[in-house]
N, C-alpha and C positions, 0 to 999 in steps of 0.2 A: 302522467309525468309531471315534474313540478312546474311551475310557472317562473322562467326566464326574458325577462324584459330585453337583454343584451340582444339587438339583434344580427352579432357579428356572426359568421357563417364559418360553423363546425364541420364540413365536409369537406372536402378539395378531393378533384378527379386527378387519376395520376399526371396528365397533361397539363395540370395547373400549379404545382406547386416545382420544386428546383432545392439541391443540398444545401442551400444556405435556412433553410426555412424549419432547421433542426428543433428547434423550441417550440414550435407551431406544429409539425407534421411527426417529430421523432426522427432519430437516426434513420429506421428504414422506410419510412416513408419517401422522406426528405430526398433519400438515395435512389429508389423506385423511382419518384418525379426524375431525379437529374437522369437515368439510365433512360429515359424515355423520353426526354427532349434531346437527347444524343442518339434518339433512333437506334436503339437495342433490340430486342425483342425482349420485351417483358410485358406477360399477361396483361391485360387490362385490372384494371381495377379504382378504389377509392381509398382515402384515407380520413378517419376522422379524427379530429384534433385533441391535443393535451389539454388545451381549452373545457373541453366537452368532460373530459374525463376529472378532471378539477369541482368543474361542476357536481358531476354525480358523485365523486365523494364526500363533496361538502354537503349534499344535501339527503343523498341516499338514491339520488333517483336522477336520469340525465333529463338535462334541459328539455323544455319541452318544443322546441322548433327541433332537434336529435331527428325525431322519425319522420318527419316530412323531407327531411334535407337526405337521409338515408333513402328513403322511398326513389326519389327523384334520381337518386344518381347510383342506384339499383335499377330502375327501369330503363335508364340510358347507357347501364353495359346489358341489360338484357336486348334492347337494341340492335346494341349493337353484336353481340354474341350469336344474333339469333334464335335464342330463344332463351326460358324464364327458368326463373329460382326454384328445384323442385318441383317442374313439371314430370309428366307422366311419360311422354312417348321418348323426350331428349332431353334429361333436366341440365340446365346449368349447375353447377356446382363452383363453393365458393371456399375459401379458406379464408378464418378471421385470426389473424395474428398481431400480436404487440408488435411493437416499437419505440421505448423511450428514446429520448435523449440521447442517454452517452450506454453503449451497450451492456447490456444482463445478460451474458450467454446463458438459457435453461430456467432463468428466474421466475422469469414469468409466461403467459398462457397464453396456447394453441391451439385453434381445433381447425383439423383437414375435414374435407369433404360436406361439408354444411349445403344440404338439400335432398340426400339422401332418406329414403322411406319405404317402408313395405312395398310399395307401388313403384314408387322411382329407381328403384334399384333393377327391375325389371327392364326397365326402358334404358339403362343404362350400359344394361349388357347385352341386349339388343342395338344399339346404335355404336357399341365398342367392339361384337363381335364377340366377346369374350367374357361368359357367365363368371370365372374363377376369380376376372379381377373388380365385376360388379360387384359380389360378394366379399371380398377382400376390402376394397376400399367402405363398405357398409360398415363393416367390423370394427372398421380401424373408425369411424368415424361414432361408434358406440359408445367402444373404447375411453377415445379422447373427452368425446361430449361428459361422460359418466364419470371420467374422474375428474375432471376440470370445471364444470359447469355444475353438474351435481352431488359433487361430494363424493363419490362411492370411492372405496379403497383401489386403487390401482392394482395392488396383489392380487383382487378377486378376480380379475380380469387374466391376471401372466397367468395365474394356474388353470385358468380352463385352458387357456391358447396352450397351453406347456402340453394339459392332459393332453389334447385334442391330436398334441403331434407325438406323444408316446403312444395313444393306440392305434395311430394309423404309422407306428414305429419309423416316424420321420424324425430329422434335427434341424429344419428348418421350416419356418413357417410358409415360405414362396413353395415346399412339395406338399403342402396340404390341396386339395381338390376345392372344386367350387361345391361340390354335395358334406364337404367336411366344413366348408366355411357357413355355409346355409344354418348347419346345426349350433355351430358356434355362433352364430348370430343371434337365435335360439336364448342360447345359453346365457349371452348378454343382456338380452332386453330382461329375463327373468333376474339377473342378478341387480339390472338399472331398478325395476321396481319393488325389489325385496328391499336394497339395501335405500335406494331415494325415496321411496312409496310413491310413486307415480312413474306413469310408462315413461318409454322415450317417447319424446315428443315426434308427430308424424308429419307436422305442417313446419314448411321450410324457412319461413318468414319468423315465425317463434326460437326453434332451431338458433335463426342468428342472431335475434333480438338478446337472446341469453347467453350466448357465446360474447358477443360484446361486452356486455354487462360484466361477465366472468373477467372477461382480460382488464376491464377498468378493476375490477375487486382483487386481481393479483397483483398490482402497484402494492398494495399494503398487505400481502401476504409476509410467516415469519421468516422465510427465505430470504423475500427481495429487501426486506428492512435490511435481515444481519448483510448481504451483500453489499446494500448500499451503504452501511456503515463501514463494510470494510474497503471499500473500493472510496470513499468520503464524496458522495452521491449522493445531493442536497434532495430531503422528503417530500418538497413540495412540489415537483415538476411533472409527474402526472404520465401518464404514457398514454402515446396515441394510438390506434387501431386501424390497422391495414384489410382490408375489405380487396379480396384478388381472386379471381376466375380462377378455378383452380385448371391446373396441367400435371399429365399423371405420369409417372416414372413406373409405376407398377404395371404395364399396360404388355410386358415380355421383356424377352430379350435384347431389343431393339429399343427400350427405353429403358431409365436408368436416371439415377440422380447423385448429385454428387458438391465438395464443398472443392474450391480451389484458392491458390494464394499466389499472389503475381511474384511474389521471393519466398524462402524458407521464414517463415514466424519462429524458427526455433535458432537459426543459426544468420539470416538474413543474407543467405546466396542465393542469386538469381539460377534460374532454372524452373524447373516443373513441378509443380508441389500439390498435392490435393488428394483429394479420397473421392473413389467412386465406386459405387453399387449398382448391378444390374438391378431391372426390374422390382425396382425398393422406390419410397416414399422418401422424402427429406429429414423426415424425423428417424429414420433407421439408422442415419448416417451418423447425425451428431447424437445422438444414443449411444451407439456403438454397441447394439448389441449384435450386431452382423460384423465381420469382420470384410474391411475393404478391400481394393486393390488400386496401385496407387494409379494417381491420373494418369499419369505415363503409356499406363495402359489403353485407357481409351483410344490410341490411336490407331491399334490393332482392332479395336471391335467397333468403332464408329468413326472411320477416320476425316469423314467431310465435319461432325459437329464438335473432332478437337479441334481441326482447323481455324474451326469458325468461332472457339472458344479461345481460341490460342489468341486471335487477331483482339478479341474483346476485351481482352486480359490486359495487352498491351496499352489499347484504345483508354482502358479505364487507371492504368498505372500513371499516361501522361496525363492524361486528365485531375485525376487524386494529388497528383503528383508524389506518391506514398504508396506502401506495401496498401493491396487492396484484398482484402475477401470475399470471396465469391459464394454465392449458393445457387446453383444452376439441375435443369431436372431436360432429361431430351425424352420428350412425347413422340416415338415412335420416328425416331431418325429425327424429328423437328426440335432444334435448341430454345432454349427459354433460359434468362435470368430471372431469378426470385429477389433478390438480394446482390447489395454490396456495400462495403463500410470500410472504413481506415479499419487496416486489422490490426490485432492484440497481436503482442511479439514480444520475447523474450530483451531481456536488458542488452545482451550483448547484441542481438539482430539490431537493436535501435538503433546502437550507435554506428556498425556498420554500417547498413543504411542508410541512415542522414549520413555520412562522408560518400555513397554512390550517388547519393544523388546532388550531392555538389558536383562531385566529380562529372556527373551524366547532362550539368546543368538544368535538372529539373528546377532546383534550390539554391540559394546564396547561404553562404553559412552563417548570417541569422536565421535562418528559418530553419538550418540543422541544428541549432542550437536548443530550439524551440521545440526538439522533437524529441530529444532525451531529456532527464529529469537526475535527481537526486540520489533518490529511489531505485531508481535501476544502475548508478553507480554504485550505492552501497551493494546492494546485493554481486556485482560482478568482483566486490574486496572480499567476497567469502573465497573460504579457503574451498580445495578440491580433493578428488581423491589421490594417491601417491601412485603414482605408475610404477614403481619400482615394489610397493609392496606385496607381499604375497598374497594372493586371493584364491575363496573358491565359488567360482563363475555357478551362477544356479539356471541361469537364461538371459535372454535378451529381447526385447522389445524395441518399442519407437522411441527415439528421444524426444520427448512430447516439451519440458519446459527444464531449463540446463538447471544444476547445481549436486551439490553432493552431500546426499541424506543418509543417516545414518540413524535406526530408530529399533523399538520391538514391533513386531508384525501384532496387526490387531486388522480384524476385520468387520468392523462395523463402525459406524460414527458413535453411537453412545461409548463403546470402548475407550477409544482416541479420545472423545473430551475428558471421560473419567479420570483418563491414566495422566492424561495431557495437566489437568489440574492438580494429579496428584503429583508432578515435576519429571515424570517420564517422558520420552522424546521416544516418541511412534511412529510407524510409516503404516499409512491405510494400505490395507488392501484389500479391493474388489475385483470381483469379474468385470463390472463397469458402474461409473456413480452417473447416479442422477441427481437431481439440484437437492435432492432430501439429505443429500451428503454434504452440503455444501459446511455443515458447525465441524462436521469430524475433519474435512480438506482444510479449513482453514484451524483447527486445534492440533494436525499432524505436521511432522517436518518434511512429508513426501510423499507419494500419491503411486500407488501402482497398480493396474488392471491389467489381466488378462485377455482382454477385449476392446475392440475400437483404436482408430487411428491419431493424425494429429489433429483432426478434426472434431474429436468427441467428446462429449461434455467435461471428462477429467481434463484433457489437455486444454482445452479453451480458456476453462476456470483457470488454471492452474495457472497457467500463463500468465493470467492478467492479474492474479495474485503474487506471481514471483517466487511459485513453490514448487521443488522439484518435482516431476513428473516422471515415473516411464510407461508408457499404452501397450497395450494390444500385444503383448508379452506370452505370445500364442503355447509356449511350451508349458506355462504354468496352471497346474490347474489348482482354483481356488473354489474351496468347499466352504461356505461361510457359516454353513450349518453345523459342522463338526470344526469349524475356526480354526481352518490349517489349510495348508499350500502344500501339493507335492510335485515334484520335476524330477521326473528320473530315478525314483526309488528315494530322492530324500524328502522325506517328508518336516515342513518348517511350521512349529504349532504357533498358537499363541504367546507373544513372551518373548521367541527366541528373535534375536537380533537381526536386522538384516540389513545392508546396501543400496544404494540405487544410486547411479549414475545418470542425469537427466541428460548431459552431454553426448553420452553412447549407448544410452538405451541400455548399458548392464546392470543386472542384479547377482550380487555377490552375497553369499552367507556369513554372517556375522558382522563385526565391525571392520570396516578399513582406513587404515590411519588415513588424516586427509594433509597436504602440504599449503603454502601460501598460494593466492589464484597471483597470475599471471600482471592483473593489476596493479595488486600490491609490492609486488615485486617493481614493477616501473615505476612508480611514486616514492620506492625508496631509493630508485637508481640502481637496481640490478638489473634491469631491462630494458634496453633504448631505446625504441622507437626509430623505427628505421632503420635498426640494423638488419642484416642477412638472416637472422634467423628470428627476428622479433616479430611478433605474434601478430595478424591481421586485426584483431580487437586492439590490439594493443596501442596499432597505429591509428588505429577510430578514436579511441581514448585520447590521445595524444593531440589530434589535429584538433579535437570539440574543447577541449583544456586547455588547448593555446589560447584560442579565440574567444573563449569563455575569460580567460587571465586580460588580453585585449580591450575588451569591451565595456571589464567591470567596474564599479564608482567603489565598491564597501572591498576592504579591507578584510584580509581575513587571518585572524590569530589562534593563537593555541592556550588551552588551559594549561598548564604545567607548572609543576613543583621543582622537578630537580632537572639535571645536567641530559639524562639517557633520554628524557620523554620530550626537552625540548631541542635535541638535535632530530631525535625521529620526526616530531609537528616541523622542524623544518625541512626536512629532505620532503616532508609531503605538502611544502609548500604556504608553510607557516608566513607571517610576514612581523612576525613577533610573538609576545607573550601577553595574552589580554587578562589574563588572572594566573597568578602564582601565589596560594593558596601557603600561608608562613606555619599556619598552624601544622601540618603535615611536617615541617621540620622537626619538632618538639615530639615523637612517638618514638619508638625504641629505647635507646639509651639515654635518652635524654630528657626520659621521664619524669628519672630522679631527680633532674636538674628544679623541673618546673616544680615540681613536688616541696623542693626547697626553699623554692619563691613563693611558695603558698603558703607556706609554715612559717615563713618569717615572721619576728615577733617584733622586730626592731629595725631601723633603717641600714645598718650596716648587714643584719643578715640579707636583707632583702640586695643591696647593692652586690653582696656578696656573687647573691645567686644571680644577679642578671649580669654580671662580670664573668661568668663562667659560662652563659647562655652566648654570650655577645661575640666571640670567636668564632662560636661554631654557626652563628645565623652568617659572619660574614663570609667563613669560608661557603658557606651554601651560592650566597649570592653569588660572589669569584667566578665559580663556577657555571652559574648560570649567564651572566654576563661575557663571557667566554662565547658559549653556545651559541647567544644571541647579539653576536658583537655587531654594532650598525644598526639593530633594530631594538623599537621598543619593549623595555618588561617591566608592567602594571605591577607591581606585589601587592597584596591587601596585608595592611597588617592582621595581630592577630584579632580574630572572629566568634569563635565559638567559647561557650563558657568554661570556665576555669576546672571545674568538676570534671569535664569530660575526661584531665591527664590526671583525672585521679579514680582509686579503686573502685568498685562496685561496691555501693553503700550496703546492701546484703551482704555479701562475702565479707566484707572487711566486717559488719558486725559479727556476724559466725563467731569469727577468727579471732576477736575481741574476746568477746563473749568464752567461747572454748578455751581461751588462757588464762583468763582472770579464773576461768573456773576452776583449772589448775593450778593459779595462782604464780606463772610466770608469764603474765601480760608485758609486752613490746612498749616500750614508752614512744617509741616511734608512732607504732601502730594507731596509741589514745591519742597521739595527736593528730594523727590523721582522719581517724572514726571525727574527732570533732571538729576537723575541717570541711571534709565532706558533707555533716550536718549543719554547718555554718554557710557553705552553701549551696545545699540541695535546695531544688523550687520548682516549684511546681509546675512551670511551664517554663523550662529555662531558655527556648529559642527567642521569648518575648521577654527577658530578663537580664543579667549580669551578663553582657557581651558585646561585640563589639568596642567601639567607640566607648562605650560604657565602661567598659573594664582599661582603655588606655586614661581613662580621669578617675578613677577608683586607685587602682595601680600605679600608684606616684615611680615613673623611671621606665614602667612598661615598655611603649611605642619611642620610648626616645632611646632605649636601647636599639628598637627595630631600625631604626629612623638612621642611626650613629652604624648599624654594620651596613646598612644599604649605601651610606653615602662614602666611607670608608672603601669596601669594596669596589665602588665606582671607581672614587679615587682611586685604589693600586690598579686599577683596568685603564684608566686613562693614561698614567705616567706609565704603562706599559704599553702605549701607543697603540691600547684600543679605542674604540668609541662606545661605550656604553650608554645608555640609554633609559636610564630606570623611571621609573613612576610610582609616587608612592600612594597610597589608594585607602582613604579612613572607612571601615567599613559601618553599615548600621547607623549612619548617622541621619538624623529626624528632624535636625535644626541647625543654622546658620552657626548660632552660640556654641555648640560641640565642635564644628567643624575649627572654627575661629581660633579655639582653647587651643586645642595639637597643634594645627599650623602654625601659629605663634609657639610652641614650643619645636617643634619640629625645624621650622625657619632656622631658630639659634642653634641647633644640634648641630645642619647643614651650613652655617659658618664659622662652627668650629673648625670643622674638619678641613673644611676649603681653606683655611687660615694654616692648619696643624700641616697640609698636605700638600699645601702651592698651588692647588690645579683649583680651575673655576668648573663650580659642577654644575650641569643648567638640570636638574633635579625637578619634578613637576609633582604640583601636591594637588590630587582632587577628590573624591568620594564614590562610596555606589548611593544610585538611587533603588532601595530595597523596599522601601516604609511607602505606603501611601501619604502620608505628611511630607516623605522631603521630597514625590512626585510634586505634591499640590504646590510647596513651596521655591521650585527648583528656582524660581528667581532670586529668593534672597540668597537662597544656598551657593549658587553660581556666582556670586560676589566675591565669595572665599577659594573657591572651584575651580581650579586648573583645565580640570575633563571629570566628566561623568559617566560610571561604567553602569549599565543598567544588569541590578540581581534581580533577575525574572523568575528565578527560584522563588526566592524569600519573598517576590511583591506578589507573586501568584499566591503566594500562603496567606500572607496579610490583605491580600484583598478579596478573597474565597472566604478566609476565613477556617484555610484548611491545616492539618498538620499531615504533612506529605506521608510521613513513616505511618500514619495512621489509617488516612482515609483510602488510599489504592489497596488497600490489603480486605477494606471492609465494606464501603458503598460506592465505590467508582464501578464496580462490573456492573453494579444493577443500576447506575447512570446512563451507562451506555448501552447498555438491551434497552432502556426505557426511552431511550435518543435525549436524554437530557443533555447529554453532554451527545458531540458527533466523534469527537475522540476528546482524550483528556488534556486539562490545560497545561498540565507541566509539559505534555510534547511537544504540543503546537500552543503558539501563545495566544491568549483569549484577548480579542483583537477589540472588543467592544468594551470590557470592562478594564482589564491589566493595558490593555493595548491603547486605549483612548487618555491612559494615566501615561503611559512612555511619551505619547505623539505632544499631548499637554505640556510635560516636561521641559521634552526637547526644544518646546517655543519658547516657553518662558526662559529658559536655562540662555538661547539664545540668544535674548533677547536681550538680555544682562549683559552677556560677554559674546559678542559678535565670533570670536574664533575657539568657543569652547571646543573642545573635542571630547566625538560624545560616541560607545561605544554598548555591547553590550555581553555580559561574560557568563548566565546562565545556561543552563544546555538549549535553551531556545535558539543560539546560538547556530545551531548546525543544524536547526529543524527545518528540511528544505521549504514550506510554506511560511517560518516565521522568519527567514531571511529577505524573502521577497516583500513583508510588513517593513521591515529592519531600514530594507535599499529605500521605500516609498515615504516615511518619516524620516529619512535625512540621517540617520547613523553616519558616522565614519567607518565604522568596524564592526563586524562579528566575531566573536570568539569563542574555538569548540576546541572537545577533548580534539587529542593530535588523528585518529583516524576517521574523524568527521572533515577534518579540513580539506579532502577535494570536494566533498561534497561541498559544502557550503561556498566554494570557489564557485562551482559551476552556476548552483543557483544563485550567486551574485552576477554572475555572467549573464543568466538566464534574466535574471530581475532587470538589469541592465537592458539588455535587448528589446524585452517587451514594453520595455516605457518609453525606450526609443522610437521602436516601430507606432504607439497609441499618439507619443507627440505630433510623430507623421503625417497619421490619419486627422 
């Protein structure tokens, strides 16, 4: 082993460690400890740290104090167990399982039964009474060791187990014999050393040394990377390894194991929730290749160990103070906890949830605040399926994780990616996934198996990805060989459309229209909250959105162009307009206009055409000031280059080109082919625009500048309150700013002169350029408010061209972890991000009451809102159905700086 000088102590006995010690022990450790200073029954055992496992991947090999610390607190539960690791006459047996951090349902590695052997399996069925399940649990411990620890294909294993119960004409593994498993044991070890070249190993102490080793090498398997990229689960934290006496479910009738959940994960009602299996191992359960029965039941076939599961559940809800997950096994009438963690749960169960457990005074509603997210808001704005439309029902299953997917049936993961990149919208289906499915679950829009409960690895996943599920859809049979599904004489092939309802567990044939979800509906005001017949999510929504609006410091506004988008950004809560985007005026009819301003040869044409433009920008405004009467609207003037409201430089030559050939060429046409090539460039985002094109374009921005202050005016003498902001965009220096606002300034007391009314009109810039970041102090001189373009600063300080780079090297960014997600979603906090926070000081520092906002879609990206609240923003601004989002997480950002000041 390598040589480690550190000599901090990588083992803890479950009696020494407690749930806070997550980073150190792992989520299940950590939970083990807590369940076992609260006097639970749970197994004895040890845990070894994240520490240890850091170690061995940094160097190949784990520290070298690893086996003396493992030694010592191995022979102190042999101790105390009564007897050893792989002994002969009564071996101990042990299970070595992960544990990171923040949970991996299925990611990473497991092996049951560690001490099993030629010899020890003997003694084991001798001191159990029972040859079938000494052999049984051998098998299974072949099994695991051989695909996990050495490589061997796990299929080599299902087809002997498969043969072994087609000639002994069973369909389950538990009616195989102990002289059927014998052989099958057989069978594995010859497949362990064909396919590994070496036997199974027969000494039990090696056994776990390599089972450890294995769970520290599945941290960086290509599963738990893509999961930890999707789930944004930082690379470096290492998981720890849980070392537990093992206790057997497999032992009859009278034992059994099984998963529970102190509320529904799928809907968040209290009641009874769980999957149990007789006489099965814990890895059957969340497999789901056995089909369960729900907990409920247990109290018919084991009623003193629901009880005593029932009281635990409770014990461990007040405790959690949260939905908890359970993983529990009864050894022959005797209960045992394995496991317990804050459990994964559907968006709508959160928010229910956090409002029971205000109400139940577990919680204060900061801390309900703190338990929903963005993310699971957005997802409850997706639309559902229409109750009123016609459908044809093909079965039903579990409602494993809500929403309403609509895709072609494909049944394998390479499928779903294939189709999925080729811009098809899929619904997996399997008889049951395993984590090998995990690229096709998350490249599908919905997840469906004919096998397993809400406990099984598709629902678990699915869940905590936020993609519809439905399980255990028992009528369906799915052939994945012949890539098709039949139920009841229809058979549904590859290709053909299907349904799935994650909320009711139905699957429907073909497409079903879907209508607005109940959310959206109350955010635009068709749904009250509180009334007789409004929806119980709906009043969770409600109460966590109040308190969220309550407690927030940032501002949250709408991008919007016209009249429609910003009366809808405000029924959802808009608190104004943070970018109104002028160039979007100027497309349709009004093409021809600009087309004329661009053709001008002389200053009367040019006045011409911006006297024809100038109407129709202020009826725009009118309008928009109306919508927004009392609160702020930002307009940028115009932005993008002048080429963009003219033809496609190809086509128009065609078009050239093909009449001259004929010889009745458009004189229209030749002057536009030569304006287009007057200003075509070669990278026109860093070229003729903005700010640039208002000092180029003598009258430009002072047309914008004359309908914005105009419309004000008729809004104010019409006893509104308008509230405009005019906004230079592209600007890189103080001197560009300075030119327009001095021209702008005289526009704005014309009008106030021409119109009687006193306009209080505010002129400031975006910060887009890394130059007017660096320089925001001088620029702040001239500066009213500064709207931060995280767009264009992410482009310019990447060095990216957006329309370019996501379409060609961003996916292979992110398989490679260069990137954890990309910068345009979330804002890149170390390099764009340390350019904003700079800004904003210097910018301050100038002008004590700037007001400084930000109008990119970073805007509504719920982690770059909480950067946004932390650097002093006034405001975020998103498209209009981002806007509860970005309330909440302002809410949310709120809170938790609150509660850190606290501390």
């Amino acid at each position: 082993m390598s040589e480690n000088k550190d000599p901090q102590k990588f083992v803890y006995d479950f009696t020494e460690g407690n749930k806070d010690l997550k980073d150190l022990l792992g989520g299940k450790g950590a939970n083990l400890a807590e369940m076992t200073n609260l006097g639970l029954p749970v197994p004895p055992g040890f845990t070894i740290t994240t520490e240890a496992c850091k170690v061995y991947l940094e160097s190949g090999d784990a520290p070298t104090a690893l086996r003396d610390e493992v030694s010592a607190h191995l022979k102190a539960l042999e101790e105390r167990m009564g007897k050893q690791l792989g002994q002969a006459d009564d071996p101990l047996l042990v299970s070595v399982r992960s544990g990171a951090k923040f949970s991996m349902p299925g990611m990473m590695d497991t092996v049951l039964n560690i001490g099993l052997s030629d010899v020890s399996v003997a003694g084991l069925a001798t001191q159990s009474g029972d040859e079938r399940f000494a052999w049984d649990s051998y098998r299974r411990l072949i099994q695991m060791f051989g695909k996990t620890v050495l490589g061997v294909d796990g299929e080599l294993f299902e087809e002997a187990l498969e043969a072994a119960k087609q000639a002994k004409k069973v369909t389950v593994d538990t009616d195989l014999a102990a002289a059927d498993l014998k052989k099958l044991v057989k069978q594995f070890k010859k497949i362990v050393e064909s396919e590994a070249g070496r036997e199974f190993p027969q000494d039990a102490r090696e056994q776990m040394d390599l089972a450890i080793n294995a769970v520290f090498d599945s941290w960086n398997t290509d599963r738990a990377k893509l999961y930890r990229r999707q789930e944004r689960i930082p690379g470096d934290l290492g998981t720890a390894v849980n070392v537990c006496s093992m206790v057997f479910g497999n032992l009859g009738p009278d034992s059994g194991t099984g998963v529970a959940f102190t509320r529904d994960p799928a809907s968040g009602h209290q009641g009874v929730y769980g999957d149990y299996l007789q006489n099965a191992q814990g890895e059957d359960v969340v497999a789901g290749i056995r089909n369960t029965v729900p907990l409920a039941d247990l109290e018919s076939i084991d009623k003193k160990s629901y009880d005593q599961l029932m009281q635990i559940m409770e014990t461990l809800e007040n405790h959690y103070k949260d939905l908890c997950d359970i993983e529990f096994t009864i050894e022959r009438g005797q209960l045992w906890m394995l496991q317990t963690r804050v459990g994964k749960r559907t968006a709508g169960a959160a928010f229910r949830i956090a409002t029971q457990l205000v109400d139940q005074g577990l919680i204060d509603e900061a801390e309900a605040l703190q338990r929903v997210n963005g993310a699971q808001l957005a997802q409850l704005m997706f639309p559902r399926f229409d109750d009123e439309a016609k459908t044809e029902l093909l079965g039903r299953g579990i409602a494993a994780s809500p929403g309403a997917a609509v895709g072609k049936a494909v049944f394998d993961s390479y499928t779903a990616i294939k189709w999925s990149r080729s811009g098809e919208k899929v619904i997996l289906i399997r008889r049951e996934t395993n984590p090998d499915d995990l690229e096709g679950m998350i490249a599908a829009e919905g997840i469906l198996t004919s096998r397993g409960g809400k406990t099984s690895h598709a629902a678990v996943v699915a869940r905590g990805m936020g993609k519809t599920c439905v399980c255990g859809a028992e009528d369906l049979e799915v052939d994945t060989k012949r890539r098709r599904m039949t139920v009841g004489g229809i058979v549904i092939e590859e290709g053909d459309l299907v349904s799935i309802d994650g909320s009711t567990g139905k699957v429907y044939r073909g497409e079903v229209p879907v209508v607005p979800s109940p959310v959206v509906e109350y955010f635009e005001g068709r749904m009250h909250a509180g009334a007789d017949d409004a929806d119980e999510l709906v009043a969770a929504v409600h109460r966590i959105m109040a308190y969220a609006d309550r407690v927030r410091r940032l501002r949250v506004r709408a991008n919007a162009d016209n009249a429609e988008d910003a009366l809808r950004a405000r029924r959802f809560g808009a608190q104004g307009i943070g970018l109104c985007r002028t160039e979007h005026m100027f497309l349709g009819e009004r093409r021809e206009m600009v087309e004329k301003l661009i053709l001008a040869d002389t200053d009367e044409e040019r006045e011409s055409a911006l006297a024809a433009l100038l109407p129709l920008q202020k009826a725009d405004f009118i309008e928009l000031f109306e919508s927004m009467d009392g609160l702020p609207v930002t307009v940028r003037l115009l932005d993008p280059p002048l080429h963009e409201f003219l033809p496609d430089i190809t086509e128009l030559s065609v078009r050239v080109a093909l009449a001259e050939s004929r010889k009745d060429a458009n004189e229209n046409d030749l002057r536009l082919l030569q304006a287009v090539h007057k200003l075509h460039e070669q990278n026109p985002m860093l070229g003729l625009r903005g700010v640039r094109l208002g000092l180029v374009i003598p009258g430009l921005f002072a047309m914008q500048v004359r309908a914005i202050a105009e419309a004000a005016a008729q809004r104010k003498n019409a006893k509104g309150d308008p509230r405009a902001e005019i906004m230079i965009p592209l600007v890189g220096t103080v001197q560009e700013l300075e030119i327009v606002r001095e021209e702008a300034d005289r526009v704005i007391e014309e009008v106030q002169a021409a119109t009687g009314t006193d306009l209080k009109l505010t002129i400031g810039t975006m910060i887009e350029l890394p130059r007017a970041a660096l320089t925001a102090g001088q620029i702040a001189e001239a500066a009213q408010f500064f709207s931060f373009g995280t767009n264009d600063l992410t482009q310019t300080v990447w060095g990216f061209s957006r329309d370019d780079v996501e379409a060609s090297f961003f996916t292979a960014y992110l398989e490679k972890g260069i990137f954890g997600v990309s910068p345009f979603e979330t804002i890149d906090k170390d390099g764009v991000g340390s350019l904003v926070r700079s800004a904003v000081e210097a910018g301050r520092a100038t002008r004590p009451d700037l007001k400084l906002g930000v109008c990119g879609e970073h805007g509504g990206d719920p982690e770059s809102v909480h950067f946004f609240h932390e650097v002093g923003l006034d405001y975020v601004s998103c498209s209009p159905f981002r806007i509860p989002v970005a309330r909440l997480e302002a809410g949310r950002a709120a809170a938790e700086s609150r509660g850190s000041d606290s501390r």
